[in-house]
MILO-922530 format. One line per 8 residues: their letters; for each residue x negated, y, z negated of N, C-alpha, C, O. Coordinates in nm, 4 decimals. Layout:
# MILO-922530
A) X/Y/Z/X/Y/Z/X/Y/Z/X/Y/Z  ... .
# end
This chain:
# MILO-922530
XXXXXXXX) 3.2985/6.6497/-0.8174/3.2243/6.5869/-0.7114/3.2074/6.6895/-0.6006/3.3026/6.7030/-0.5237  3.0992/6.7631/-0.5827/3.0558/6.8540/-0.4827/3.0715/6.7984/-0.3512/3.1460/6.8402/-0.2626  2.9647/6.6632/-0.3462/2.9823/6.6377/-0.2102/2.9629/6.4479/-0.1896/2.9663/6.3890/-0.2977  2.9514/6.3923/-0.1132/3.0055/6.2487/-0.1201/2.8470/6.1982/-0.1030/2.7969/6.0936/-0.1443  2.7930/6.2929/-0.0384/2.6096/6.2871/-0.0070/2.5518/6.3038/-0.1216/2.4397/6.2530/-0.1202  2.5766/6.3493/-0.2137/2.4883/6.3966/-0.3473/2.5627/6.3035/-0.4627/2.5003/6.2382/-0.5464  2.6640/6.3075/-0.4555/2.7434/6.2251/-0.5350/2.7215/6.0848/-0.5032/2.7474/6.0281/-0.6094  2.6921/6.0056/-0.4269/2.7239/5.8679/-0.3925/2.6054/5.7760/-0.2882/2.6393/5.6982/-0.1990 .
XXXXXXXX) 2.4559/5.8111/-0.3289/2.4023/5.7851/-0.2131/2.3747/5.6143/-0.1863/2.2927/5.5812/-0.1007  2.4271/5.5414/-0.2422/2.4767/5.4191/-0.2433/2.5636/5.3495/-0.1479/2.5451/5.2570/-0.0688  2.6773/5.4322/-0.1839/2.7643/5.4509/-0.0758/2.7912/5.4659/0.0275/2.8947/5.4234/0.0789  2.6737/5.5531/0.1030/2.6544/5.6531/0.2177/2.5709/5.5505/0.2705/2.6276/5.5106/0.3722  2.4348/5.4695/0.2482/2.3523/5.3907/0.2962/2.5018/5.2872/0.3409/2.5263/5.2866/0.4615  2.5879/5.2122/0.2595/2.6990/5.1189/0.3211/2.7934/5.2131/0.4134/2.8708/5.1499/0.4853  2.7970/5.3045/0.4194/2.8844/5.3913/0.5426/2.7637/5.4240/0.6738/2.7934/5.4392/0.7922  2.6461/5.4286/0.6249/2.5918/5.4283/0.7637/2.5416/5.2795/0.8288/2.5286/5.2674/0.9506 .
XXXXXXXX) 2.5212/5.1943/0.7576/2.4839/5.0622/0.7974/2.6358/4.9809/0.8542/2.6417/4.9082/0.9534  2.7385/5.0118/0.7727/2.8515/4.9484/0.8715/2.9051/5.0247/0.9951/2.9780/4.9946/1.0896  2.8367/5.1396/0.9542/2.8235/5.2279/1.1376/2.7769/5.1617/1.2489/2.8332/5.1347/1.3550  2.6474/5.1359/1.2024/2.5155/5.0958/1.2934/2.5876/4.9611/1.3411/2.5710/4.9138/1.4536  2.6758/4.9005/1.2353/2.6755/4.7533/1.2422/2.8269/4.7545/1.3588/2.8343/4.6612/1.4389  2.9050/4.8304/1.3590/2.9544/4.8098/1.4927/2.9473/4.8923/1.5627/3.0516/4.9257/1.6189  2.8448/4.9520/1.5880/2.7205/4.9673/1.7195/2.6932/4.8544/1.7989/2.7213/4.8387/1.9177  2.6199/4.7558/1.7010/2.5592/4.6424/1.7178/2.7319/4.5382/1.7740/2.7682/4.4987/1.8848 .
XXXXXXXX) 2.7626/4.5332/1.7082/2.8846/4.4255/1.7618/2.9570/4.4678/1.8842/2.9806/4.3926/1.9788  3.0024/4.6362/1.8740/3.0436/4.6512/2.0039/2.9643/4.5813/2.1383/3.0059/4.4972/2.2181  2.8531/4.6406/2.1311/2.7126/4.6258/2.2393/2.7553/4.5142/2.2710/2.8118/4.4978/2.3792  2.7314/4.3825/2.1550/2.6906/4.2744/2.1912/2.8780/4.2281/2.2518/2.8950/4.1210/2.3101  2.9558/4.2904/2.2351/3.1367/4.2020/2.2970/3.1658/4.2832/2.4213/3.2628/4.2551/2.4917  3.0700/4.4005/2.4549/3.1217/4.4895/2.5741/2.9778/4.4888/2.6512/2.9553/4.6022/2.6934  2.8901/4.4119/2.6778/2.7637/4.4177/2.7350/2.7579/4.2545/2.7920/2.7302/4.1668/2.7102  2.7870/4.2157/2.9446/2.7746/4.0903/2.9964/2.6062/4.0038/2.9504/2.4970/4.0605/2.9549 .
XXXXXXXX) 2.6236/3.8961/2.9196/2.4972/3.8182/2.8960/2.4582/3.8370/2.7845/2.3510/3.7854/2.7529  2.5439/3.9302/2.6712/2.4781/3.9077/2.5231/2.4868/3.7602/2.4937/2.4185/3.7207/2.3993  2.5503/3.6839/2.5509/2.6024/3.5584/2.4678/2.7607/3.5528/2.4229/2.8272/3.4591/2.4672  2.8264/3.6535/2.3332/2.9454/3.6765/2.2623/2.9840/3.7748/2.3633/3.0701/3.8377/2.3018  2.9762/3.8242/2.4699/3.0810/3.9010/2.4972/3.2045/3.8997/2.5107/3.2351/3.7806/2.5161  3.2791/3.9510/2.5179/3.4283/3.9069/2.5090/3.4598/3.7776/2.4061/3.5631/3.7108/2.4077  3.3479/3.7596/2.3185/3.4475/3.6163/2.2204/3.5276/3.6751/2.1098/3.5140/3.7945/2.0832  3.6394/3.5733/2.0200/3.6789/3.6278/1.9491/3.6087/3.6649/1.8088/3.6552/3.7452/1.7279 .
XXXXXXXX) 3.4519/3.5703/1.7897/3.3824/3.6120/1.6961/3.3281/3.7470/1.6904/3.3024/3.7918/1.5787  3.3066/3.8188/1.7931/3.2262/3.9314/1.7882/3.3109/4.0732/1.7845/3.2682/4.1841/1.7523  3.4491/4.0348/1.8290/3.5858/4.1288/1.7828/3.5981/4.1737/1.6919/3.6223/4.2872/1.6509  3.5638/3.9880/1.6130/3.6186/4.0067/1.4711/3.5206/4.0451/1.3274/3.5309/4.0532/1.2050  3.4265/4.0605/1.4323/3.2525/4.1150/1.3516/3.2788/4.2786/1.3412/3.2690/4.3464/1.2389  3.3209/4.3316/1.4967/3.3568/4.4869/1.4918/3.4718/4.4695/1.3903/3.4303/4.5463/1.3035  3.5817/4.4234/1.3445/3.6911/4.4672/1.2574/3.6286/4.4869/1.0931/3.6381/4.5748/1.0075  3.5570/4.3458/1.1036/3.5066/4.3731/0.9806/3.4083/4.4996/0.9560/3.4102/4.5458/0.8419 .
XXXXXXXX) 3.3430/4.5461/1.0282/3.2560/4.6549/1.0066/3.3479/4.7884/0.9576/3.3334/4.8656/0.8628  3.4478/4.7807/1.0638/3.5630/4.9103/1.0322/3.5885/4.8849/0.9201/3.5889/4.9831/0.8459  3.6173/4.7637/0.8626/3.6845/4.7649/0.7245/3.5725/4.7954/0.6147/3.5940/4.8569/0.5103  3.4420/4.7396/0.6573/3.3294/4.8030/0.5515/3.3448/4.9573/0.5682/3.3695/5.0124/0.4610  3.3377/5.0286/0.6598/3.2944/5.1883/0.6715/3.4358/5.2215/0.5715/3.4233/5.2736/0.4608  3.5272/5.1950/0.6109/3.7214/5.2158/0.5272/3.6550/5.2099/0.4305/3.6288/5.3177/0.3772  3.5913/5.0624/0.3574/3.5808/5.0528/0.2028/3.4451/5.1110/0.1679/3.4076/5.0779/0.0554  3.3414/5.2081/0.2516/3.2583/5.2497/0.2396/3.2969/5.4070/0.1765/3.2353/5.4543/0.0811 .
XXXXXXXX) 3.4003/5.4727/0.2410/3.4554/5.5681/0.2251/3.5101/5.5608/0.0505/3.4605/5.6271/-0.0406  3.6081/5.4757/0.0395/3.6812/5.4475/-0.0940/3.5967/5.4294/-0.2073/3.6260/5.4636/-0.3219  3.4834/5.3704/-0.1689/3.4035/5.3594/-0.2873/3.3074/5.4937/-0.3022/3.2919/5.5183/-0.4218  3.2407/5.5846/-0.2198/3.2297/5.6889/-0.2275/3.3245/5.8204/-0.2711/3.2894/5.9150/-0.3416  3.4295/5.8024/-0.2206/3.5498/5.8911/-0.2950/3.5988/5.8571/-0.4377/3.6066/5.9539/-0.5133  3.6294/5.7493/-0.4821/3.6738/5.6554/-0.5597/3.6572/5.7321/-0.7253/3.5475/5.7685/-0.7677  3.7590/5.7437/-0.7872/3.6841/5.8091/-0.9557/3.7011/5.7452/-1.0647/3.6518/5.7710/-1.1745  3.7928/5.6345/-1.0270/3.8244/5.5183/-1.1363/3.7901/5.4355/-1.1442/3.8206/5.3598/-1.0520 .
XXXXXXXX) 3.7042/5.3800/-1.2509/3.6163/5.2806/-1.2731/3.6809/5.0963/-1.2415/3.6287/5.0081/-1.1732  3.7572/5.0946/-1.2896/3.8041/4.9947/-1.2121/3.8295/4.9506/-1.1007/3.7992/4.8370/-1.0639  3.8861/5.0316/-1.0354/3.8914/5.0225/-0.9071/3.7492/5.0377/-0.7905/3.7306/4.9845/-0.6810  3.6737/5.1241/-0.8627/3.5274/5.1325/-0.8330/3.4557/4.9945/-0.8173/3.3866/4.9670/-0.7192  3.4767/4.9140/-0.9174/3.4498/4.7657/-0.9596/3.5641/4.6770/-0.8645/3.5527/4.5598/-0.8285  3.6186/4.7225/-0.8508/3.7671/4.6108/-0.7312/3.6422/4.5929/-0.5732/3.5960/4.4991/-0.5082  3.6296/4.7765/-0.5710/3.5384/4.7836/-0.4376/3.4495/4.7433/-0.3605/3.4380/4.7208/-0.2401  3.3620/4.7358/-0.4894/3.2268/4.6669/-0.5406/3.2122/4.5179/-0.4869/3.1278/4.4835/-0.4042 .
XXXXXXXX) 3.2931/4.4461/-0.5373/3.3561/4.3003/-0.5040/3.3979/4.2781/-0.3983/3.3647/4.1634/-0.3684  3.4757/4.3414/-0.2920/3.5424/4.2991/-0.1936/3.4724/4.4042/-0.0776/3.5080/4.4174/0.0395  3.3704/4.4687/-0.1428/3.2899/4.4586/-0.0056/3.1102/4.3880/-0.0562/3.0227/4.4195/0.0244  3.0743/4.3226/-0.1484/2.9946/4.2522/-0.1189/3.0539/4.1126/-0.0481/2.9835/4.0656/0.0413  3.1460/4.0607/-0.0729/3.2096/3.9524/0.0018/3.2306/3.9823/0.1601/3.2033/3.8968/0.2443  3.2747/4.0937/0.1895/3.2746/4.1405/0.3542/3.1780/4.1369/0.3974/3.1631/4.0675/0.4980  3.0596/4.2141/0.3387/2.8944/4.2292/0.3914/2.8361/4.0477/0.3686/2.7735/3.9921/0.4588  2.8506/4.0169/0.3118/2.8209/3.8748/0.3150/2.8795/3.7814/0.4296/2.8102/3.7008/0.4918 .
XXXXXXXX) 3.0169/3.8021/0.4503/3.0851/3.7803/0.5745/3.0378/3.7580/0.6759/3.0098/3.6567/0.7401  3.0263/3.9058/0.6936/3.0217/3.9372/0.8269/2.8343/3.9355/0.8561/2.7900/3.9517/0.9698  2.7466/3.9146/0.7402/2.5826/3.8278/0.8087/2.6337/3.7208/0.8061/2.5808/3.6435/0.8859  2.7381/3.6668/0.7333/2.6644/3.5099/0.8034/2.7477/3.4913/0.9272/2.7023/3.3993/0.9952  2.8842/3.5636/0.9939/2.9307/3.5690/1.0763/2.8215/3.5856/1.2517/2.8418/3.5363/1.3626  2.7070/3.6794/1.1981/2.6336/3.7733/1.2656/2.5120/3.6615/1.2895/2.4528/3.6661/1.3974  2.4843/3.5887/1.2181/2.3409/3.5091/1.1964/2.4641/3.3445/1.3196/2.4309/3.2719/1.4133  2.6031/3.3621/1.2380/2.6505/3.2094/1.3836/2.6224/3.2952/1.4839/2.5075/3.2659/1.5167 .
XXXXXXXX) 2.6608/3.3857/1.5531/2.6922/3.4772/1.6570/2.5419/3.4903/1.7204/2.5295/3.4970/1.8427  2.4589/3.4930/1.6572/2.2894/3.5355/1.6875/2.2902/3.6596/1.6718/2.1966/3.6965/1.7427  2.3481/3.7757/1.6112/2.2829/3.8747/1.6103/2.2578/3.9558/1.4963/2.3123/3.9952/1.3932  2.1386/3.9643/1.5675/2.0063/3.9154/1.3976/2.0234/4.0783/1.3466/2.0550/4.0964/1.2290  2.0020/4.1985/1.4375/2.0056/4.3012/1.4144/2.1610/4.3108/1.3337/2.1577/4.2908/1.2123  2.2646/4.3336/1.3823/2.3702/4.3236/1.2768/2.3582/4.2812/1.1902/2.4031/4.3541/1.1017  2.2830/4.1142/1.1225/2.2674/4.0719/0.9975/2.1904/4.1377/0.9213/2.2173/4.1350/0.8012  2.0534/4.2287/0.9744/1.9378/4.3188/0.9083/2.0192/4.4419/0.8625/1.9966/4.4868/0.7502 .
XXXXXXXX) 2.1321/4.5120/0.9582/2.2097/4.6254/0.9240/2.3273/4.5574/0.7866/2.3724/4.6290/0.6973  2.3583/4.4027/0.8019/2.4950/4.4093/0.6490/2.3478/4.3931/0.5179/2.3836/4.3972/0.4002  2.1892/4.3754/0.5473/2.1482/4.3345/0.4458/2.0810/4.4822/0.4264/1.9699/4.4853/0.3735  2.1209/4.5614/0.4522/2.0678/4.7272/0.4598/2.2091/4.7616/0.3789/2.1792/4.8410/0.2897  2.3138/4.7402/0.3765/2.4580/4.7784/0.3431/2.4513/4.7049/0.2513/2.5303/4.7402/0.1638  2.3836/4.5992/0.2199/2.3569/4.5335/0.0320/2.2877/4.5869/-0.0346/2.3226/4.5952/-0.1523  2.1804/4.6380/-0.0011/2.0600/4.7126/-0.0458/2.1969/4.8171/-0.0949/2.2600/4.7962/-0.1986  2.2280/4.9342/0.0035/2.3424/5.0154/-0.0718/2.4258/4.9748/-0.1583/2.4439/5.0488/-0.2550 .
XXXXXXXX) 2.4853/4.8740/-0.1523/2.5814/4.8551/-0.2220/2.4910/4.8175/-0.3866/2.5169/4.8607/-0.4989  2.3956/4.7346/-0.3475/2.2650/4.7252/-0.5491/2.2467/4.9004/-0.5851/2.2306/4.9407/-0.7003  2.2532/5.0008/-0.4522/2.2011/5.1347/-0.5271/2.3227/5.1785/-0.5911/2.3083/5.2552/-0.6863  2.4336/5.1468/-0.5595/2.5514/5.2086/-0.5924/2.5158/5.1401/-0.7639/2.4829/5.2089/-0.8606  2.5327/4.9993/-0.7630/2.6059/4.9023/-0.8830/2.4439/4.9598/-1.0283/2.4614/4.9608/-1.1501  2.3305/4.9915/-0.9682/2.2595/5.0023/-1.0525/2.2503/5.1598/-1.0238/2.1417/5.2096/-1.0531  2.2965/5.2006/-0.9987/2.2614/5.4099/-1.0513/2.3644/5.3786/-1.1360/2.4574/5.2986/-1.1248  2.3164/5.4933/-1.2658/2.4124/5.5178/-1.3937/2.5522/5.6133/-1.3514/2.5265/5.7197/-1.2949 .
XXXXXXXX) 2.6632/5.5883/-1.3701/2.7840/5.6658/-1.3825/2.7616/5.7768/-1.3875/2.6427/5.7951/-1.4136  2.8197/5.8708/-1.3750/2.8471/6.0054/-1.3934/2.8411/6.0476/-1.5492/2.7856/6.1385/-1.6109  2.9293/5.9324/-1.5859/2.9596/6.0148/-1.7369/2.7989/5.9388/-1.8123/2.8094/5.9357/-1.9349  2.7310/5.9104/-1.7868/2.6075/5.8062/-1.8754/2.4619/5.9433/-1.8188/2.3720/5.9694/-1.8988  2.4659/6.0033/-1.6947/2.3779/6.1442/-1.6388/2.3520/6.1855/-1.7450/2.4223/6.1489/-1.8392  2.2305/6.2856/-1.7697/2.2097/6.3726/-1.9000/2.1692/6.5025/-1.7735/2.1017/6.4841/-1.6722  2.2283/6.6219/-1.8145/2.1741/6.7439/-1.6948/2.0388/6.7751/-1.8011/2.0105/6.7445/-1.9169  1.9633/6.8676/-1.6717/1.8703/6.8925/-1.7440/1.8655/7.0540/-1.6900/1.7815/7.1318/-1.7354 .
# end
């Protein structure tokens, strides 16, 4: 594995969208008059994002197929989470950034393995 960018661009779309996505949550819990500032929903919108970028990382590093597949699972359930967390909360942009981090996560589950590649 050269690099995590060439190797994993699946991956990298869910490491930059759970970026963006607590961007978006910070803003909206540290910015008076979003609505959620200071609530405990929008805290707990930023935690979950950290934990997508964590499991954004693992599944980009990741070389064992099983566990690849553990990843797979328990962060489409987080990204699912945390839009519909984002859609109670109203913020629509965070829900457009976890459905940008699904989109990654279908490029990951449908590009062929490493070992299935033919070089040319």
């Amino acid at each position: 594995m050269s690099s995590m960018r060439s190797s994993n661009p699946g991956a990298m779309v869910v490491l930059i969208a759970s970026a963006v996505g607590i961007a978006i949550a910070l803003y909206a819990y540290l910015t008076p008059l979003t609505g959620v500032n200071g609530t405990l929903g929008a805290l707990i919108v930023i935690l979950t994002c950290a934990a997508l970028v964590v499991l954004a990382l693992g599944l980009a590093l990741c070389g064992k197929r099983a566990l690849h597949n553990l990843l797979r699972v328990v962060i489409v359930v987080v990204i699912i989470g945390t839009a519909f967390a984002a859609l109670l909360l109203h913020l629509w942009w965070l829900a457009v950034a976890m459905a940008v981090a699904l989109v990654g996560l279908m490029i990951d589950i449908f590009r062929p393995s490493p070992a299935h590649r033919t070089t040319s």
